[in-house]
Chimera marker file (.cmm) of the C-alpha trace (Angstrom):
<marker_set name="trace">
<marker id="1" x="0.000" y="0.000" z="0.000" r="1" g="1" b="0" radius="0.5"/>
<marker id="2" x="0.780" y="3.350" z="-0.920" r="1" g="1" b="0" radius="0.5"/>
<marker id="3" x="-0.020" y="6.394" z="1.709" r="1" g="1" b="0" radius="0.5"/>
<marker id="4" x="-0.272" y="10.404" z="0.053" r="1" g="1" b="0" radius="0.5"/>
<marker id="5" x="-0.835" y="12.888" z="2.403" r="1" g="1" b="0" radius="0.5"/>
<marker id="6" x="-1.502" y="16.794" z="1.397" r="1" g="1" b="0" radius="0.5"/>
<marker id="7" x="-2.668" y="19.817" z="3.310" r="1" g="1" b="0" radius="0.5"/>
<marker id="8" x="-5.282" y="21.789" z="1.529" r="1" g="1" b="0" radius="0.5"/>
<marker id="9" x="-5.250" y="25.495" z="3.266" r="1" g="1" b="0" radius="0.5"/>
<marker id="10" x="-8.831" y="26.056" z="2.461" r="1" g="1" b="0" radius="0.5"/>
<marker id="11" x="-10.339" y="22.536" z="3.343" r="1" g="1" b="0" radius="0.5"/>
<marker id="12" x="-7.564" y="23.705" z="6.448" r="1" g="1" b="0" radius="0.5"/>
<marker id="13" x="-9.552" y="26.788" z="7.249" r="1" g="1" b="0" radius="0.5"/>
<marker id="14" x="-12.975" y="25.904" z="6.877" r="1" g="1" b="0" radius="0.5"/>
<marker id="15" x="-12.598" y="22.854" z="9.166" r="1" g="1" b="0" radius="0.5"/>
<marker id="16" x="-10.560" y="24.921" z="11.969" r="1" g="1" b="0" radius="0.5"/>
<marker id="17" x="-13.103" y="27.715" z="11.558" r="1" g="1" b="0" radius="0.5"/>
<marker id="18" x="-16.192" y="24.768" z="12.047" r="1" g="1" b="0" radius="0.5"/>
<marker id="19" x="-14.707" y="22.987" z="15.075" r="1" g="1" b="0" radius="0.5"/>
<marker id="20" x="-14.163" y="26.516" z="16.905" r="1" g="1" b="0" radius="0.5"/>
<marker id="21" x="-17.888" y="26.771" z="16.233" r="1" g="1" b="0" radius="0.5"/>
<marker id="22" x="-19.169" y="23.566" z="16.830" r="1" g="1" b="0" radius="0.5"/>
<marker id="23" x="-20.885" y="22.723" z="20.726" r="1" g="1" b="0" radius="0.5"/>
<marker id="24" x="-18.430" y="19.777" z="20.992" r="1" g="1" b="0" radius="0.5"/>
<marker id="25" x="-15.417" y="22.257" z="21.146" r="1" g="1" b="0" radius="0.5"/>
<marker id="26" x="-12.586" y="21.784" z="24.011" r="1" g="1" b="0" radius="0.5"/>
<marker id="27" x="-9.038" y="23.074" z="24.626" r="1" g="1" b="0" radius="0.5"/>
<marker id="28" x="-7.898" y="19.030" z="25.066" r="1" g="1" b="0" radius="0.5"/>
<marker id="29" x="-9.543" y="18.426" z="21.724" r="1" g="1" b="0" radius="0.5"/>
<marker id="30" x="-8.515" y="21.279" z="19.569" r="1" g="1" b="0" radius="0.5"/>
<marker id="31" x="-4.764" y="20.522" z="20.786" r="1" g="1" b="0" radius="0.5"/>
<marker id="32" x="-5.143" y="17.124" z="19.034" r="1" g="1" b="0" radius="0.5"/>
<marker id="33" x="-7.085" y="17.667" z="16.491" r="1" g="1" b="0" radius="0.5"/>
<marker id="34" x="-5.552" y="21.237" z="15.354" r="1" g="1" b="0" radius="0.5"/>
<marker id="35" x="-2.626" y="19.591" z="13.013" r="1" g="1" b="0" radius="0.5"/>
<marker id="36" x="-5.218" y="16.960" z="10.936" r="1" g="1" b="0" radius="0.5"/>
<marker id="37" x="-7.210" y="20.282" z="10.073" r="1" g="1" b="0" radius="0.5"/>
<marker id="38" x="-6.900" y="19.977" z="5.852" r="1" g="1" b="0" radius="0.5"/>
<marker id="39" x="-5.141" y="16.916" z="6.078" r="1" g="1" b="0" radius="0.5"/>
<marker id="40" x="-6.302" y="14.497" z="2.980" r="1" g="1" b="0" radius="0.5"/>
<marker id="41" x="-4.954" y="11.021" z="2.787" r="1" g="1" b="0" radius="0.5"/>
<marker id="42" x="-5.206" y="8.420" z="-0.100" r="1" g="1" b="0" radius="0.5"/>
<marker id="43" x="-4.248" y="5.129" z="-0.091" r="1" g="1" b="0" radius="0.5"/>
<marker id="44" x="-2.827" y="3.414" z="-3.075" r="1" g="1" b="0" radius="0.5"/>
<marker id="45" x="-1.859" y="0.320" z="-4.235" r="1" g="1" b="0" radius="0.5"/>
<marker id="46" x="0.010" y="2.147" z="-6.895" r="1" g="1" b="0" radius="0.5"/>
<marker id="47" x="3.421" y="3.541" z="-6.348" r="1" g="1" b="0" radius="0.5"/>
<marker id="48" x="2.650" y="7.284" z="-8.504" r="1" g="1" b="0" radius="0.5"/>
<marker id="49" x="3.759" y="10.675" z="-8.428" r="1" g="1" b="0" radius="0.5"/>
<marker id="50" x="2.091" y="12.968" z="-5.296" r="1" g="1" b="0" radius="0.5"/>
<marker id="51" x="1.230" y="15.599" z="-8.148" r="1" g="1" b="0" radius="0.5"/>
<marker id="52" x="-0.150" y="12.983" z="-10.094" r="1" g="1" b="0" radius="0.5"/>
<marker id="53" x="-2.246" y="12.112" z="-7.179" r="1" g="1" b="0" radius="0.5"/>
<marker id="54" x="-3.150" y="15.472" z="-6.274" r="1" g="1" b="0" radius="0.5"/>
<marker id="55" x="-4.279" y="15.967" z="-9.936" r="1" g="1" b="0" radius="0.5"/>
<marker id="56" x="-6.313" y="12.605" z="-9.975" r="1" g="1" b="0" radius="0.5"/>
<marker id="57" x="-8.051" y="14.077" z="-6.605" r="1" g="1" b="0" radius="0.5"/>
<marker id="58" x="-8.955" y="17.947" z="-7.929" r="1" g="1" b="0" radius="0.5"/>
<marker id="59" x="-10.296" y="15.743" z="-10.845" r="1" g="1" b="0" radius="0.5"/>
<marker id="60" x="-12.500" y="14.051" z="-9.043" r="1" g="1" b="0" radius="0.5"/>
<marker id="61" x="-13.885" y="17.153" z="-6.761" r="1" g="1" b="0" radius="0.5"/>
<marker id="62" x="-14.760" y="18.585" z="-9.880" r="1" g="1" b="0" radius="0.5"/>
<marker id="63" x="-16.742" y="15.691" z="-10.584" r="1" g="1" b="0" radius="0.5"/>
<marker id="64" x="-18.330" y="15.351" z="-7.269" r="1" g="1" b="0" radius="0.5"/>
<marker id="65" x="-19.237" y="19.016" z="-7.402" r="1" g="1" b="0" radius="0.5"/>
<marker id="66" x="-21.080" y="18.593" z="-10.179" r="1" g="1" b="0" radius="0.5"/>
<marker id="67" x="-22.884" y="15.902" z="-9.199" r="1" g="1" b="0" radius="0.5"/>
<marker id="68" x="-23.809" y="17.299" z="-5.730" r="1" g="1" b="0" radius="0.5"/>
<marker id="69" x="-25.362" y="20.351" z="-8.114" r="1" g="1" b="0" radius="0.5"/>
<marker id="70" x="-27.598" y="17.990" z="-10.360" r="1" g="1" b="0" radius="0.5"/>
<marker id="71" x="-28.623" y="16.110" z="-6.820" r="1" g="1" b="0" radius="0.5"/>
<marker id="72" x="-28.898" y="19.058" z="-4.979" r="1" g="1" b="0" radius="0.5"/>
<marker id="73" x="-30.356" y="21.501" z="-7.301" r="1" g="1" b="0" radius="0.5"/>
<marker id="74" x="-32.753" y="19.351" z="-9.793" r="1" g="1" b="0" radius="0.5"/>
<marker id="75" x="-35.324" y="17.292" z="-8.780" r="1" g="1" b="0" radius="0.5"/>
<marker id="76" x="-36.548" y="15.085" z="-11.216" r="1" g="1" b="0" radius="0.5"/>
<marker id="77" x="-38.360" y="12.666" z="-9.664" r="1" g="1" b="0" radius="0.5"/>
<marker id="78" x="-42.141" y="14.137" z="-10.308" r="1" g="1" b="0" radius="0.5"/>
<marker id="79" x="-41.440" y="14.213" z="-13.969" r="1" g="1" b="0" radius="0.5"/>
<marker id="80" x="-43.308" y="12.323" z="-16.457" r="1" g="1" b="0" radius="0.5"/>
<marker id="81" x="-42.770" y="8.552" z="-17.170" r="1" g="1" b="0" radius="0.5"/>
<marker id="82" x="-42.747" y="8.920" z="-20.640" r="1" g="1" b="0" radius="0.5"/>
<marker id="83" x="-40.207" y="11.695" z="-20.816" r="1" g="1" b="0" radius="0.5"/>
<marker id="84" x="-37.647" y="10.137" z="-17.824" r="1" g="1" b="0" radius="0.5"/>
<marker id="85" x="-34.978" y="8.995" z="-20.308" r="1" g="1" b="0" radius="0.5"/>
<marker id="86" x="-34.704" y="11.926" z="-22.573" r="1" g="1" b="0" radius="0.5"/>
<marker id="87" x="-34.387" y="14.272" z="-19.526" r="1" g="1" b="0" radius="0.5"/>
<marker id="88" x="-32.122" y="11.963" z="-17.784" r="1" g="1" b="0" radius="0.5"/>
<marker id="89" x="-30.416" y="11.923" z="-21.030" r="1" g="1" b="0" radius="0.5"/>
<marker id="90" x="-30.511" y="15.546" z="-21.736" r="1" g="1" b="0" radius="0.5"/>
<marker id="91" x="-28.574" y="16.386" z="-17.913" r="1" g="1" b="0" radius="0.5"/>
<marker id="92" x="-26.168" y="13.500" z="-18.419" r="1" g="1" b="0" radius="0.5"/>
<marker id="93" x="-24.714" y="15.791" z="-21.505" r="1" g="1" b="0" radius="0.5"/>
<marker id="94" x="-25.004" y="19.152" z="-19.138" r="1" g="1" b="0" radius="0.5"/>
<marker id="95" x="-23.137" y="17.192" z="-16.521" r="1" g="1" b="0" radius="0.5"/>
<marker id="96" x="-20.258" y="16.106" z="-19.526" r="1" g="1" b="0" radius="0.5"/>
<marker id="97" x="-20.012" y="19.718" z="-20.511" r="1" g="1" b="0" radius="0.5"/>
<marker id="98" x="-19.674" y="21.081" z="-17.190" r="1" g="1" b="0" radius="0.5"/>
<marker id="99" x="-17.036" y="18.694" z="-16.602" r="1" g="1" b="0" radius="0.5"/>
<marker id="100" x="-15.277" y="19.211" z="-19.608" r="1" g="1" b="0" radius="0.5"/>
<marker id="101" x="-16.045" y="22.708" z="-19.028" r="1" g="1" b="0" radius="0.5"/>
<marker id="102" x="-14.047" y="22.511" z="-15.554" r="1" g="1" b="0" radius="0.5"/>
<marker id="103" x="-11.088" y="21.200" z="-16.736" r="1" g="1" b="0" radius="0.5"/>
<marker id="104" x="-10.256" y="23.710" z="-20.494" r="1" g="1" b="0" radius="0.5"/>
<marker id="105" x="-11.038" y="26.640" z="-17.443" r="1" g="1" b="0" radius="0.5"/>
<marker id="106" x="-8.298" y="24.741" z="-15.274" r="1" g="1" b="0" radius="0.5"/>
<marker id="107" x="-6.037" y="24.251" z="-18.364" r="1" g="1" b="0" radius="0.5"/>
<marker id="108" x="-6.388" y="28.036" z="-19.125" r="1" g="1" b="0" radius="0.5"/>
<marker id="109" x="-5.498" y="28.937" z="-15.371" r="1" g="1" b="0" radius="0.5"/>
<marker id="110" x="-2.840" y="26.175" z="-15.912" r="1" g="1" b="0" radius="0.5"/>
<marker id="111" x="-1.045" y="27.575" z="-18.529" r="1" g="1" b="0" radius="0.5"/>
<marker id="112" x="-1.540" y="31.921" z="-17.451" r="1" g="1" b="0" radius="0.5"/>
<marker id="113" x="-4.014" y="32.490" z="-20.278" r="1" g="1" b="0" radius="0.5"/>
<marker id="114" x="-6.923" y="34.087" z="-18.043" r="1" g="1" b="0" radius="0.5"/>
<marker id="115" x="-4.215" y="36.108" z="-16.683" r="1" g="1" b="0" radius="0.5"/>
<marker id="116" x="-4.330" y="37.643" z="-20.325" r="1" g="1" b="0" radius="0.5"/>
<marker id="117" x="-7.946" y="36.926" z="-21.397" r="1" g="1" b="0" radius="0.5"/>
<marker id="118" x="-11.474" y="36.343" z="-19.875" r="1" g="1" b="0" radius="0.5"/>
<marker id="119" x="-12.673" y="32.767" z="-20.310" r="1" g="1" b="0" radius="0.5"/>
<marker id="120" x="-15.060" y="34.133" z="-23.126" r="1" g="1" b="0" radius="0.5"/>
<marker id="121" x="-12.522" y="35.666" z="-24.676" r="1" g="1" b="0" radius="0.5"/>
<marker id="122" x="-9.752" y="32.791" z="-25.053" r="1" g="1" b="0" radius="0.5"/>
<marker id="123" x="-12.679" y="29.940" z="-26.008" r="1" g="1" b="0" radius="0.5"/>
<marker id="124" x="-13.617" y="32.668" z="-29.065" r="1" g="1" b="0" radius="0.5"/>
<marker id="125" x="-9.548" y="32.135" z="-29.798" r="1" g="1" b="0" radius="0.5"/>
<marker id="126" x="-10.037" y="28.532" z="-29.969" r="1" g="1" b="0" radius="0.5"/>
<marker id="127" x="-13.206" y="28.740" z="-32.131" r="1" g="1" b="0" radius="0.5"/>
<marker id="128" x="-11.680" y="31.090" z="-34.583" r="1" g="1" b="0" radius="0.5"/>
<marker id="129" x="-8.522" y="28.117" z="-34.727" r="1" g="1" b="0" radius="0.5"/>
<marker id="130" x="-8.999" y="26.573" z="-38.301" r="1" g="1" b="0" radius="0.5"/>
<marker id="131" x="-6.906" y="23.919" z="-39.950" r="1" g="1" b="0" radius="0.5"/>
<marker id="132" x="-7.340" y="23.279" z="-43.708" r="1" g="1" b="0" radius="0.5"/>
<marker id="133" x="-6.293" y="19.856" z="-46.093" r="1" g="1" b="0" radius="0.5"/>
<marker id="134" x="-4.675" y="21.381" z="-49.220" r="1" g="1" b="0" radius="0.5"/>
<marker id="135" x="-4.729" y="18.340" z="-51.400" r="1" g="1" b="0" radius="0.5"/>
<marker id="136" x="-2.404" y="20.136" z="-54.065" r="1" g="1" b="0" radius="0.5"/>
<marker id="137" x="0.322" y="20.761" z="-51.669" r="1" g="1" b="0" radius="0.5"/>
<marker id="138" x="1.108" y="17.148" z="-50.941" r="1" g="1" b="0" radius="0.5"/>
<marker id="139" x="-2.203" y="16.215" z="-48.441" r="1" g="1" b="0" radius="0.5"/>
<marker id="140" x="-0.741" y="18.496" z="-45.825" r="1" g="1" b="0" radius="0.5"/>
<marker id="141" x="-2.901" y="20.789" z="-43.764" r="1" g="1" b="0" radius="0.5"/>
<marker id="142" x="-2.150" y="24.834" z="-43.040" r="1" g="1" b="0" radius="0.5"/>
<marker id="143" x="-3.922" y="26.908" z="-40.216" r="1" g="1" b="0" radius="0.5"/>
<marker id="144" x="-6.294" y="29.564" z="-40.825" r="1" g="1" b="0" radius="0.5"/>
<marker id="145" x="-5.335" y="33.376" z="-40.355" r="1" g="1" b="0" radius="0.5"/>
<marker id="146" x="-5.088" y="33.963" z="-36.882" r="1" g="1" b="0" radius="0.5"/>
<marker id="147" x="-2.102" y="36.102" z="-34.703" r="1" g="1" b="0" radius="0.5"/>
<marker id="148" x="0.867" y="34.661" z="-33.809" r="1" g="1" b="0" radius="0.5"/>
<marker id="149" x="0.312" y="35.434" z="-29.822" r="1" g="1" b="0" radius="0.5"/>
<marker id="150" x="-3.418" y="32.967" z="-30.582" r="1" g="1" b="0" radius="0.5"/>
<marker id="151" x="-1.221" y="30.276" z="-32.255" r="1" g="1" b="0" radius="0.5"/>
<marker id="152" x="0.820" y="29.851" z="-29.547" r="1" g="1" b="0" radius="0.5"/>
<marker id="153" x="-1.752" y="30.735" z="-26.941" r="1" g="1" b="0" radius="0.5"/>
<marker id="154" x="-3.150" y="27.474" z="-28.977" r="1" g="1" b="0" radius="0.5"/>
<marker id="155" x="-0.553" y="25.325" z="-29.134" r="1" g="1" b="0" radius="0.5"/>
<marker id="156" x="0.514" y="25.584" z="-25.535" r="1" g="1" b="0" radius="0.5"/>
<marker id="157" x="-2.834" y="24.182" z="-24.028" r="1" g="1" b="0" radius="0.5"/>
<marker id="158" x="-2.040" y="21.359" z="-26.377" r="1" g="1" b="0" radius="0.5"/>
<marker id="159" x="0.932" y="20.181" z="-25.101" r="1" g="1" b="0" radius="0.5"/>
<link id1="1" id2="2" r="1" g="1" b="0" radius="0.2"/>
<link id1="2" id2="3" r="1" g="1" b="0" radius="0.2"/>
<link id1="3" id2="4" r="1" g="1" b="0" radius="0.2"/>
<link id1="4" id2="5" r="1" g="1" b="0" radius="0.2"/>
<link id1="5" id2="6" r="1" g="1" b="0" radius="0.2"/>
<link id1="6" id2="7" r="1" g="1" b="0" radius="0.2"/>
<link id1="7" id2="8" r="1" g="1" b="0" radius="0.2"/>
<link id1="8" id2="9" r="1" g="1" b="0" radius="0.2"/>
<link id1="9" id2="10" r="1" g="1" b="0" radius="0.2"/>
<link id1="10" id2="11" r="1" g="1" b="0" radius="0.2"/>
<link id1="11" id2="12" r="1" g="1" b="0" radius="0.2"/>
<link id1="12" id2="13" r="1" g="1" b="0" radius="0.2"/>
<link id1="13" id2="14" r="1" g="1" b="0" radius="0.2"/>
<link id1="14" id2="15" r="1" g="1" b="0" radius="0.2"/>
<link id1="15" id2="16" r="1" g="1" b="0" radius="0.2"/>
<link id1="16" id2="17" r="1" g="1" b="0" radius="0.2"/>
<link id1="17" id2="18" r="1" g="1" b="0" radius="0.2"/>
<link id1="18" id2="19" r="1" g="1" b="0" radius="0.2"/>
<link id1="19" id2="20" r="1" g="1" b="0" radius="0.2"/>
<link id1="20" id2="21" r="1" g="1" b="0" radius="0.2"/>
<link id1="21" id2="22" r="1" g="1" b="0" radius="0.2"/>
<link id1="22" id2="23" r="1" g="1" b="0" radius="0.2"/>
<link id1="23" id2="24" r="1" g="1" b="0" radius="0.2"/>
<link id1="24" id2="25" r="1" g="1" b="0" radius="0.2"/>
<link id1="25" id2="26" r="1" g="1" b="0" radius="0.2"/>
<link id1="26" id2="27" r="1" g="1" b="0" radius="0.2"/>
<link id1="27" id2="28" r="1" g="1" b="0" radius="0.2"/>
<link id1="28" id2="29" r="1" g="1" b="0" radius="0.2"/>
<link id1="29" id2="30" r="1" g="1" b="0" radius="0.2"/>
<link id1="30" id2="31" r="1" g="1" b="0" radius="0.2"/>
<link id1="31" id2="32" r="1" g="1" b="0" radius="0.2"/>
<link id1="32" id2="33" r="1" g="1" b="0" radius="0.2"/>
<link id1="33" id2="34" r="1" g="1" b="0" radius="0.2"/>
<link id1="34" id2="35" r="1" g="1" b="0" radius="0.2"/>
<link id1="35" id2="36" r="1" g="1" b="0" radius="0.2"/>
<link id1="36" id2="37" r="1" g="1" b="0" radius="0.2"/>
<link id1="37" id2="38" r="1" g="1" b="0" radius="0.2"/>
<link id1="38" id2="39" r="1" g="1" b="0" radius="0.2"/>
<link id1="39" id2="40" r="1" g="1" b="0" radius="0.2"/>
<link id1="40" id2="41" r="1" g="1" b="0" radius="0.2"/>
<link id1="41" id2="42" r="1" g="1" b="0" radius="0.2"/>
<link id1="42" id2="43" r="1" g="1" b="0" radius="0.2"/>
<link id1="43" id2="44" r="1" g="1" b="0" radius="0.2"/>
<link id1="44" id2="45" r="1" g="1" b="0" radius="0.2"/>
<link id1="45" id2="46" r="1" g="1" b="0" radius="0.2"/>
<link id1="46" id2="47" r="1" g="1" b="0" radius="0.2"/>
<link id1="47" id2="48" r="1" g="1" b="0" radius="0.2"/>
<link id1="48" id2="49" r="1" g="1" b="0" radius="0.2"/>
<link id1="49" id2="50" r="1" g="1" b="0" radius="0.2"/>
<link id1="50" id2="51" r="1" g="1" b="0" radius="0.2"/>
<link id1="51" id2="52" r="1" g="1" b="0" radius="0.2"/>
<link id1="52" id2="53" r="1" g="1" b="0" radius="0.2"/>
<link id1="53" id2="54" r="1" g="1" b="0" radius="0.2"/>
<link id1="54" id2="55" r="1" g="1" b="0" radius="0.2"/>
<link id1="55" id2="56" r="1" g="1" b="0" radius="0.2"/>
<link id1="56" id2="57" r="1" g="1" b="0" radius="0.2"/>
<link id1="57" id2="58" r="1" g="1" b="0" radius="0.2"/>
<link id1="58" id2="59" r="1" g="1" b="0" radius="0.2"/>
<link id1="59" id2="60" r="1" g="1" b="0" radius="0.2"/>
<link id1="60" id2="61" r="1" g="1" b="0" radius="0.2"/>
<link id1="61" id2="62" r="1" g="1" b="0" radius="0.2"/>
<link id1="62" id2="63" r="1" g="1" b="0" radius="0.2"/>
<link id1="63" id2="64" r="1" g="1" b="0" radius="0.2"/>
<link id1="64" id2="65" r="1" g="1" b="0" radius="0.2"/>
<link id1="65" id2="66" r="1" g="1" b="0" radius="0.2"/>
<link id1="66" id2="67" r="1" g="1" b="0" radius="0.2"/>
<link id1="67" id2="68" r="1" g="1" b="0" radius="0.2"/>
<link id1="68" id2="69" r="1" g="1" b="0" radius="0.2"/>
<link id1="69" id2="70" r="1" g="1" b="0" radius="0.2"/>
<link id1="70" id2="71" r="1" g="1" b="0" radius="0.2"/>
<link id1="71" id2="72" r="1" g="1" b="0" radius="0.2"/>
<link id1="72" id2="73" r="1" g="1" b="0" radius="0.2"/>
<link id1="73" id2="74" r="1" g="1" b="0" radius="0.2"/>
<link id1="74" id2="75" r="1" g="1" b="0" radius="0.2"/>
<link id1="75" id2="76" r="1" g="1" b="0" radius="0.2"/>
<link id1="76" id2="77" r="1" g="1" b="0" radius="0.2"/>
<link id1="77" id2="78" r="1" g="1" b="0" radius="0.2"/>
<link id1="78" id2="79" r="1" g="1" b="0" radius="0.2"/>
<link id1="79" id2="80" r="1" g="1" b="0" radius="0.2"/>
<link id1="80" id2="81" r="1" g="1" b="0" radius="0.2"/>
<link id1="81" id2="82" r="1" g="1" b="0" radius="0.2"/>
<link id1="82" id2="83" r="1" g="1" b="0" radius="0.2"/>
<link id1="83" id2="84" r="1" g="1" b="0" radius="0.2"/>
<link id1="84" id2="85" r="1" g="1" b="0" radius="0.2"/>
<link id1="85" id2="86" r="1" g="1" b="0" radius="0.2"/>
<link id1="86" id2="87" r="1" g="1" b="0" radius="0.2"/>
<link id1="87" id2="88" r="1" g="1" b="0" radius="0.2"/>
<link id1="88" id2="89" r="1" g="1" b="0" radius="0.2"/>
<link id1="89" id2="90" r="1" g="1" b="0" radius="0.2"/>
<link id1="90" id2="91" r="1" g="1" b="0" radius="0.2"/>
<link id1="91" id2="92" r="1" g="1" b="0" radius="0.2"/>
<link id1="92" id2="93" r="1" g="1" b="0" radius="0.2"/>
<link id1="93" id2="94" r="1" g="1" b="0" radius="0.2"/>
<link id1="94" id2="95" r="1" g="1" b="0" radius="0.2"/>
<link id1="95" id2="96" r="1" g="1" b="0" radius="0.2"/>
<link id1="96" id2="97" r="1" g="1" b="0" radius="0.2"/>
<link id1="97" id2="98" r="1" g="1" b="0" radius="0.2"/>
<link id1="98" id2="99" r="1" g="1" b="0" radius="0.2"/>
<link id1="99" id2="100" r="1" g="1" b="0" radius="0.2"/>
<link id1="100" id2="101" r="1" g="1" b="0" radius="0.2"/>
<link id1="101" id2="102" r="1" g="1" b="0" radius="0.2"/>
<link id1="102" id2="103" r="1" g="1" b="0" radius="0.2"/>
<link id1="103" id2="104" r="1" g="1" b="0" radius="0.2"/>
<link id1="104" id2="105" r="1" g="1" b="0" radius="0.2"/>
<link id1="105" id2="106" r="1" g="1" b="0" radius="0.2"/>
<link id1="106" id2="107" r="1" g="1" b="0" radius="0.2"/>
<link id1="107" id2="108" r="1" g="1" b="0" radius="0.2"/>
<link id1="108" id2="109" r="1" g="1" b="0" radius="0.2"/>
<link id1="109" id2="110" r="1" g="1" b="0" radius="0.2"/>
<link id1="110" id2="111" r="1" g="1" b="0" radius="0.2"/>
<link id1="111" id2="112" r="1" g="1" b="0" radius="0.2"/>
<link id1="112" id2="113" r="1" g="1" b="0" radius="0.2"/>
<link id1="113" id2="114" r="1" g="1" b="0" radius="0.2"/>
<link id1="114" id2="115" r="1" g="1" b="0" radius="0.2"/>
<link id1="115" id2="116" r="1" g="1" b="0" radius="0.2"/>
<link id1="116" id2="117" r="1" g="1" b="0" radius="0.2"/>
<link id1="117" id2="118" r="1" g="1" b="0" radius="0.2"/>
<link id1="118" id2="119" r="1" g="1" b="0" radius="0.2"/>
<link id1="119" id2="120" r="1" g="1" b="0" radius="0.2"/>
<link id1="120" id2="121" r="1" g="1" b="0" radius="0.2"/>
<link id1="121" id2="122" r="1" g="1" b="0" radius="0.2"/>
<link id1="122" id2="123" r="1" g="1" b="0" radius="0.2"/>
<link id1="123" id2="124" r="1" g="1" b="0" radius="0.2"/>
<link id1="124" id2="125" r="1" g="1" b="0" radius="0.2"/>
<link id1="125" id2="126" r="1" g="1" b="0" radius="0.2"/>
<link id1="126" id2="127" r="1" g="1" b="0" radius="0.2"/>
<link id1="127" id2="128" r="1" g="1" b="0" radius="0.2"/>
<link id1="128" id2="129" r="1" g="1" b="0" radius="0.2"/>
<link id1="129" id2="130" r="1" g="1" b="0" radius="0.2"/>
<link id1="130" id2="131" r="1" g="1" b="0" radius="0.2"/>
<link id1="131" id2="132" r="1" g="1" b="0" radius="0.2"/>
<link id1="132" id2="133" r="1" g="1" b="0" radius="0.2"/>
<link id1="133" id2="134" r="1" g="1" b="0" radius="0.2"/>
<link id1="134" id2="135" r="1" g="1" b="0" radius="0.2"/>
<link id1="135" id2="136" r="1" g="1" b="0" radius="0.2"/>
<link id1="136" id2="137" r="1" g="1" b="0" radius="0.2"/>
<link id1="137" id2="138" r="1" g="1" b="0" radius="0.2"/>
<link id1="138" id2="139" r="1" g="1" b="0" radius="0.2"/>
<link id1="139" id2="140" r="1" g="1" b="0" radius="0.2"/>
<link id1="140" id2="141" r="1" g="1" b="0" radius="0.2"/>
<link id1="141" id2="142" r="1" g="1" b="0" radius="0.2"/>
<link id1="142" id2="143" r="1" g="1" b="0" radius="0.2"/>
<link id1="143" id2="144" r="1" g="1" b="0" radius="0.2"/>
<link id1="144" id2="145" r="1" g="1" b="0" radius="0.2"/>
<link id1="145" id2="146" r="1" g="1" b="0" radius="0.2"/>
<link id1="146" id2="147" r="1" g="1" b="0" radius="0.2"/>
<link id1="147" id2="148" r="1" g="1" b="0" radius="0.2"/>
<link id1="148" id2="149" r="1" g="1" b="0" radius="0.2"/>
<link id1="149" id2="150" r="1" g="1" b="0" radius="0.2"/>
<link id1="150" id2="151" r="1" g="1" b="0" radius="0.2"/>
<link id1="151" id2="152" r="1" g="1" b="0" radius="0.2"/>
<link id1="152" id2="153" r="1" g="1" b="0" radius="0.2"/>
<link id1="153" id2="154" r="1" g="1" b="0" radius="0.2"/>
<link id1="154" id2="155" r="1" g="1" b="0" radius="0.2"/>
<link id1="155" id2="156" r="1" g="1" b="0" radius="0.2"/>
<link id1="156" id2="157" r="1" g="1" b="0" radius="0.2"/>
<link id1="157" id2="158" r="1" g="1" b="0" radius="0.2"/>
<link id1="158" id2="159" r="1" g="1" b="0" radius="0.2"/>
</marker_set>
């Protein structure tokens, strides 16, 4: 077995800040429990990286977020028979494109492009990002006009 341990300074902060709150509060117990505040820990049975790891979690929060919204925030149980699968159907996609959503915003944030550019702004970058098959140039392909800064912009999230 494999044991990763990280300290998350908001999960940190929000559980300090509860306990001081919370009715079951005591010096004794505060004085042990003060250094597990934002303390996650995996267990593995497979020797990885702790980034790795730490990406494979934030993956899965984003997930779980998303799902707590649809369980949370839609109730679909008094909806009609007929129509259960199509709706079902129909949030399964919103779910997907939240997710996938999630993680171009993350690879943005990753790679300093919404330092530059809103969120709106660099997906109409990747939009305007054409390739074209020239047959009569030996069946290779040539981008569209864009700017130089885009292209790279561009190519960096795809590395």
């Amino acid at each position: 077995k494999f044991y990763y341990a990280f300290r998350d300074n908001n999960r940190f902060s929000k559980e300090h800040s509860d306990y001081l709150k919370s009715k079951k509060y005591t010096i004794e117990n505060y004085k042990k429990l003060k250094d597990k505040f934002g303390t996650i820990v995996y267990i593995s049975n497979q020797d990885l990286e702790p980034i790795d790891i730490y990406k494979m979690y934030k993956q899965r929060w984003e997930i779980e977020l998303v799902n707590k919204f649809y369980q949370d925030n839609l109730n679909l149980k008094e909806v009609n028979k007929k129509s259960d699968i199509s709706i079902y159907g129909a949030e399964f996609i919103k779910m997907l494109s939240t997710i996938i959503g999630y993680r171009i915003k993350n690879k943005f944030e990753e790679r300093g492009i919404l330092n530059e550019k809103t969120f709106s702004e660099a997906l109409k970058v990747f939009n305007s990002y054409k390739k074209y098959k020239i047959n009569i140039i030996g069946d290779s392909w040539i981008v569209g006009k864009i700017s130089k800064k885009d292209e790279e912009m561009i190519l960096s999230c795809l590395i």
